[in-house]
C-alpha positions in Angstrom: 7.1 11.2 19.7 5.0 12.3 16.6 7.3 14.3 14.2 5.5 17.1 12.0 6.9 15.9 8.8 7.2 11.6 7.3 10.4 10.5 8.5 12.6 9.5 4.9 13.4 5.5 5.8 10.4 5.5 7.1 8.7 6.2 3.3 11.4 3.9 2.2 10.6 1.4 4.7 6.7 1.8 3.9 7.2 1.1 0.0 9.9 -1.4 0.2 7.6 -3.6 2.6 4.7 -3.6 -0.2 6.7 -4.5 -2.4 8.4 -7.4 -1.1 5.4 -8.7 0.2 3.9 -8.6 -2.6 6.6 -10.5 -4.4 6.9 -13.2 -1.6 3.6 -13.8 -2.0 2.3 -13.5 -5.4 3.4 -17.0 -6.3 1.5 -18.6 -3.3 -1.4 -16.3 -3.9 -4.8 -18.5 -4.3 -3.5 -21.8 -2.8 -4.7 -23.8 0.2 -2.1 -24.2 3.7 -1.9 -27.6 2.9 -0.9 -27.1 -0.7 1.6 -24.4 0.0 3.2 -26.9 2.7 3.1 -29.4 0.4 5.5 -27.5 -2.0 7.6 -25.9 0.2 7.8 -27.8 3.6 6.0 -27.8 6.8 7.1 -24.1 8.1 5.7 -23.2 4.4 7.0 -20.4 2.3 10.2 -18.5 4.0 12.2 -16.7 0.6 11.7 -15.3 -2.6 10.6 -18.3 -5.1 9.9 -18.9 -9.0 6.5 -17.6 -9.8 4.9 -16.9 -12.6 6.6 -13.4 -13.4 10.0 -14.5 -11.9 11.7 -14.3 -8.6 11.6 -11.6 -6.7 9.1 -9.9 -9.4 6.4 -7.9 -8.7 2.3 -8.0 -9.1 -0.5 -5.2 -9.9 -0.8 -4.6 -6.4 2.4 -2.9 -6.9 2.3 -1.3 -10.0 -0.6 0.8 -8.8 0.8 1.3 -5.2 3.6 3.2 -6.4 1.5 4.9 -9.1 -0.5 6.3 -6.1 2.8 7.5 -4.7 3.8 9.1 -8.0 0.7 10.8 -8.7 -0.2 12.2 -5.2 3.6 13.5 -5.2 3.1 14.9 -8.5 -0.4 16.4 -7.2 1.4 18.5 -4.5 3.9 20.0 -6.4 1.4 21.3 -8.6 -1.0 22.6 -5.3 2.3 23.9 -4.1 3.5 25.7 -7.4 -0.3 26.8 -8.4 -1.7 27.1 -5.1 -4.4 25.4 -6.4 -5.3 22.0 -4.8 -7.9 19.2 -5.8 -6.6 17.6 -8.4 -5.1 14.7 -6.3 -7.6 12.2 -7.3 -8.1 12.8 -11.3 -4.0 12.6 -11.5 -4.4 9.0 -9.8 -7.1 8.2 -11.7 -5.1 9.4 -14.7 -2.0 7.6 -13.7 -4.2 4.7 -13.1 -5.8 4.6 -16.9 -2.1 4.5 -18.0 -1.4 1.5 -15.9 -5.0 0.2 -17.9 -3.4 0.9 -21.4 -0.4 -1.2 -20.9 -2.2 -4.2 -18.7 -4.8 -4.2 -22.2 -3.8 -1.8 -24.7 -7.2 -2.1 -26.7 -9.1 -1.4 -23.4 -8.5 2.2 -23.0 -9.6 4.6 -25.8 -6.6 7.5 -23.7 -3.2 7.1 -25.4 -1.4 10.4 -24.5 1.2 9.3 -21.4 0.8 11.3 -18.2 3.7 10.4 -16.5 5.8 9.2 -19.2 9.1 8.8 -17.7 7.5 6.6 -14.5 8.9 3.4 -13.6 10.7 0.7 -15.6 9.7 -2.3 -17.6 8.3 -4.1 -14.5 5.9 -1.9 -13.7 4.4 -1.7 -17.1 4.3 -5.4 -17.6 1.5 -7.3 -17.7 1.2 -8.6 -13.8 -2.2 -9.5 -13.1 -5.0 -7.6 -12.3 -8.7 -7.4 -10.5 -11.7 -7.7 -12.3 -13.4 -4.5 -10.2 -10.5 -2.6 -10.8 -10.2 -3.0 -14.9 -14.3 -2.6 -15.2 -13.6 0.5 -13.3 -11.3 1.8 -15.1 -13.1 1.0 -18.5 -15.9 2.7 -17.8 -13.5 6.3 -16.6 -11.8 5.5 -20.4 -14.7 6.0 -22.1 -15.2 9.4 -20.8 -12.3 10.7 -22.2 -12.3 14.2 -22.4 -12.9 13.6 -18.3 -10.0 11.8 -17.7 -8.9 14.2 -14.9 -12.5 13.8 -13.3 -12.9 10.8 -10.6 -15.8 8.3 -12.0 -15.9 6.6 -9.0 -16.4 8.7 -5.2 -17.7 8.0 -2.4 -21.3 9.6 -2.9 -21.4 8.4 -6.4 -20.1 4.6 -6.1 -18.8 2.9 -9.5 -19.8 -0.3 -7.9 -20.8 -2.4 -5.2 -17.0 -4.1 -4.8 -15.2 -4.5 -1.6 -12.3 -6.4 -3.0 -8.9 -6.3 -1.1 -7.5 -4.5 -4.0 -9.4 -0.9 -2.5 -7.1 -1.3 0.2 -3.8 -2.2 -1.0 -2.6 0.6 -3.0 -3.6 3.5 -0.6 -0.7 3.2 1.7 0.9 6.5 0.1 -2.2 8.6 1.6 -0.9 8.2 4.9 2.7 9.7 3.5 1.3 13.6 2.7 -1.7 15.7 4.3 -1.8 17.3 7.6 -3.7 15.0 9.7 -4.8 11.3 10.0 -8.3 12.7 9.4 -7.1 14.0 5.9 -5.6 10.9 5.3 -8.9 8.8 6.4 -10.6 10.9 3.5 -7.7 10.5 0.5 -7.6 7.1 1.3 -11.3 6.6 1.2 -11.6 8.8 -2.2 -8.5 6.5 -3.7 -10.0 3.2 -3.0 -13.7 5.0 -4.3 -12.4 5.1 -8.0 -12.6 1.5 -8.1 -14.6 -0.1 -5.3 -17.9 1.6 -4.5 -18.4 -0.5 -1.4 -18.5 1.7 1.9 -16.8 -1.2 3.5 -13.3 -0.8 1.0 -13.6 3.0 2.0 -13.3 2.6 4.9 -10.6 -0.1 5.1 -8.4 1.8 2.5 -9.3 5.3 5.3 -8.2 3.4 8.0 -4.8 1.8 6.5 -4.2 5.3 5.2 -4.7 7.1 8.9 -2.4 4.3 10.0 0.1 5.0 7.8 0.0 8.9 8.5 0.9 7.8 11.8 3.5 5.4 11.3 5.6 7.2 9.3 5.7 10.0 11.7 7.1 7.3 14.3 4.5 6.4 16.3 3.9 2.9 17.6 1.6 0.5 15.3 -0.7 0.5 18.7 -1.2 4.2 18.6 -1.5 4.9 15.4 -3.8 2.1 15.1 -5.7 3.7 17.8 -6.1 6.8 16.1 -7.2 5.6 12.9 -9.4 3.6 14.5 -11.6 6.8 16.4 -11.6 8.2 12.8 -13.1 5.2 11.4 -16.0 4.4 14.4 -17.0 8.4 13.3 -18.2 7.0 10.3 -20.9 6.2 8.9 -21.5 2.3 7.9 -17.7 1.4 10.1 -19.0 -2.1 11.6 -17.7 -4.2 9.4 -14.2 -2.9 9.2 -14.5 -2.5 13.3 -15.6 -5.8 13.9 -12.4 -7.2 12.0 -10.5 -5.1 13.8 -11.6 -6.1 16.9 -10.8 -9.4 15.9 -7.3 -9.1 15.0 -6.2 -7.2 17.7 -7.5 -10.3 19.7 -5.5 -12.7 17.7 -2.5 -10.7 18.4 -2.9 -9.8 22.0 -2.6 -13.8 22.0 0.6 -14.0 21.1 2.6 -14.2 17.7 -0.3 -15.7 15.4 0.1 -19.2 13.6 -1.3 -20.1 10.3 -4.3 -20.9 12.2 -4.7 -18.4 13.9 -5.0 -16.5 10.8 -8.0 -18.4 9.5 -9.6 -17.2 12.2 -10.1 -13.7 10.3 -11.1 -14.9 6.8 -8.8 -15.2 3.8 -8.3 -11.6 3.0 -9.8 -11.6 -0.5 -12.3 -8.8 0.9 -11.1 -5.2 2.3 -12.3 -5.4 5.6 -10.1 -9.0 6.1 -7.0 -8.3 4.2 -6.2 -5.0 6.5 -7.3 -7.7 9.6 -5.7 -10.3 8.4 -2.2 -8.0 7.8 -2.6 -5.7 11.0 -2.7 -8.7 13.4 0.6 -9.7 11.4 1.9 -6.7 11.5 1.1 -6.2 15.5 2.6 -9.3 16.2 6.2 -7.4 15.4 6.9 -6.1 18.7 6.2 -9.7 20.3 9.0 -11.0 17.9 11.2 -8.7 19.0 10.5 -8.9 22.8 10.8 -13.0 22.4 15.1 -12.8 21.5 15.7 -9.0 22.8 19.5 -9.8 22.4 19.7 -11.6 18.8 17.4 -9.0 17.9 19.4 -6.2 19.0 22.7 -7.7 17.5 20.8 -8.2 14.2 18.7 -5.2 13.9 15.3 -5.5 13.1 15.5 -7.5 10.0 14.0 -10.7 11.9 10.8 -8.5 12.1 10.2 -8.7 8.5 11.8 -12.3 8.0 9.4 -13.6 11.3 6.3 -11.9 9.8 6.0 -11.8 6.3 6.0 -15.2 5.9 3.5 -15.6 8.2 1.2 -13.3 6.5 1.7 -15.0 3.1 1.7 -18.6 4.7 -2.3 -17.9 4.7 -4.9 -19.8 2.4 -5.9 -16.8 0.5 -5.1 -13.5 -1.1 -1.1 -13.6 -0.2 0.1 -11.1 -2.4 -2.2 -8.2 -1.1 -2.3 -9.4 2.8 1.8 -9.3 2.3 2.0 -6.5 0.7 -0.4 -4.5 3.0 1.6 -6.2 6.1 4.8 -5.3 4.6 4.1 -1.7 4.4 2.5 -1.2 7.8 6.3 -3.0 8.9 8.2 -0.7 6.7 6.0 2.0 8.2 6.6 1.6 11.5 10.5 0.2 11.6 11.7 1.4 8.4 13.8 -0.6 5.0 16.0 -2.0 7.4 12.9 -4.4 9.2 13.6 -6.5 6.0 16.7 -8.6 4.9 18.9 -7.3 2.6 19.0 -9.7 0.4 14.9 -9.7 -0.2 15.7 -5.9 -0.9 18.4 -6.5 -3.8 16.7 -9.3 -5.2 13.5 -7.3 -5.5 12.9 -6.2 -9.4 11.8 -2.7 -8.7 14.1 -2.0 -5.9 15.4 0.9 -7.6 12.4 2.9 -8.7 11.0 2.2 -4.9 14.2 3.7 -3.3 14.2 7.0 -5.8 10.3 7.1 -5.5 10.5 7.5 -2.0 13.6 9.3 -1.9 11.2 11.8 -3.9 8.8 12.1 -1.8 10.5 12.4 1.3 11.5 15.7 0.0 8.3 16.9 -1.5 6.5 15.8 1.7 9.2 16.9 4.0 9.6 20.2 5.6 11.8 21.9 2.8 10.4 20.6 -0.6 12.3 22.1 -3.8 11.5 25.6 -4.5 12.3 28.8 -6.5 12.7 31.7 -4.2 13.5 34.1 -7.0 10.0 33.7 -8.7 8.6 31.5 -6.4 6.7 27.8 -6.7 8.3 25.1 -7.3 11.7 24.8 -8.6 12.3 24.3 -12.4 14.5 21.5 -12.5 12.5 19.5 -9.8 9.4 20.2 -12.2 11.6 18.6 -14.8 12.6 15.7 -12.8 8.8 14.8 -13.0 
């Protein structure tokens, strides 16, 4: 049954998954099957391995992920302390030309901080980035006395680029708002400040209105399903459907193989990440039906261990398609659909569980307030 407000472990869950995707398959990202079994065995990759930033370590996929999270949770306190909402997408943006600054310091002509206390060293490191993403970005610095104004919307595209990257970082859109429909727009508007395509709208709408659902506990199925009569209500959705369609029939095949996969493209677009990741992430419940009673003696850990490394064992983007699989997992069966020890060796496992702790109570049914003078509570103001 839907619940009216995100369920906590299930924000956990959501932000966890992305990021340990992410880091199980940034140092795979780019190579062929053959050259990924090559180096680590016919079943492929199955655990954290040295990449190039380290074991365990994060990418940009990340980084702006939980910036998105920070931001929108920012955003709502001040709607809720002000009343006055709308400002959601500038504070990303914002948030989004600090990341810029310390990826390529020279790039950005904005030097003033607006979340100056976020995150640790790892997600101000230099992890990679997309080449849509930092044009982008450039061309928002330069206006900036604007800063807080999106570039990039939907009606006025930046660019023609539907690069994976749109989709990847909207996950947190699903988390707040009061529908899937709202989330369908943020996500869309999100994924517009740096991809103008209509196609990586409305891939990074559709993971979004996913989201909304999972995190409210219902099934992947469902909430699939619901994002999915959002997104064939707009305009320009035949792309994005016709990859859909073409996961779920992968899935409804059985648990996908490496193979299988190829059969939906290698994910360095947004339309075929979110395919390539949903029929992963579909396949979950087919995992668990297979061993019922290991399963149920182990939890649901063997969820993430099963399907992760099938979504990274992929010739193509495996970074994003783990990281987008790992939070539609996370989602749907919360932190404990991963193995502990992928949890503790992750580098920013402690800013992803006090992030979400965060917003689990800004987004929840009894955020901090003042009920002497009303708004928002001072100290939770000062927190952020």
């Amino acid at each position: 049954m839907r619940t009216s407000s995100p369920l906590p472990d299930r924000l956990t869950g959501c932000l966890m998954g992305g990021a340990v995707g992410d880091a199980l398959g940034a140092p795979v990202e780019g190579l062929g099957l053959d050259q990924i079994r090559e180096r680590y065995g016919t079943t492929g990759l199955s655990d954290y391995v040295e990449g190039s930033y380290g074991v365990g370590a994060i990418t940009d996929e990340t980084q702006l992920t939980l910036r998105t999270a920070d931001a929108l949770l920012r955003a709502h306190m001040r709607a809720r302390d002000k009343g006055i909402e709308g400002a959601a997408l500038g504070m990303v943006q914002a948030s989004y030309l600090e990341w810029l600054n310390h990826q390529m310091p020279s790039a950005s002509l904005e030097k003033e901080e607006v979340c100056p206390g976020f995150g640790g060293a790892a997600l101000r490191a230099r992890r990679g980035y997309g080449a849509a993403t930092v044009d982008a970005l450039r061309a928002a610095s330069a206006r900036v006395e604007r800063r807080w104004v999106p570039l990039g919307t939907p009606k006025a595209p930046i660019n023609n680029s539907k690069g994976c990257a749109a989709v990847v970082r909207v996950a947190p859109c699903g988390f707040l708002t009061v529908s899937p429909a709202k989330a369908f727009d943020l996500g869309g508007e999100v994924a517009a400040l740096t991809h103008g395509h209509r196609t990586a709208h409305l891939a990074a709408g559709t993971l979004a209105a996913t989201v909304w659902g999972l995190v409210r506990d219902e099934p992947l199925d469902s909430a699939l399903e619901t994002a999915r009569e959002e997104l064939e209500g707009r305009t320009g959705h035949e792309e994005v459907s016709s990859a859909l369609d073409k996961a779920v029939a992968v899935a409804e095949r059985g648990i996908p193989e490496a193979r299988d996969l190829a059969e939906l493209g290698d994910g360095w677009t947004s339309e075929e990440a979110l395919a390539v990741a949903m029929c992963v992430a579909l396949s979950a419940e087919a995992v668990l039906a297979r061993e019922p009673s290991r399963h149920f003696s182990r939890g649901v850990a063997d969820v993430g261990a099963h399907c992760l490394p099938l979504a990274v064992n992929h010739s193509g983007d495996s970074d994003t398609i783990g990281a987008i699989c790992g939070g539609l997992i996370g989602a749907r069966y919360g932190s404990h659909a991963f193995p502990g020890h992928w949890q503790s060796a992750l580098e920013v496992r402690d800013e992803v569980i006090r992030l979400a702790a965060d917003c689990a109570l800004e987004f929840g049914p009894h955020p901090p307030s003042d009920q002497r003078y009303g708004g928002v509570h001072h100290t939770w103001f000062r927190h952020h």
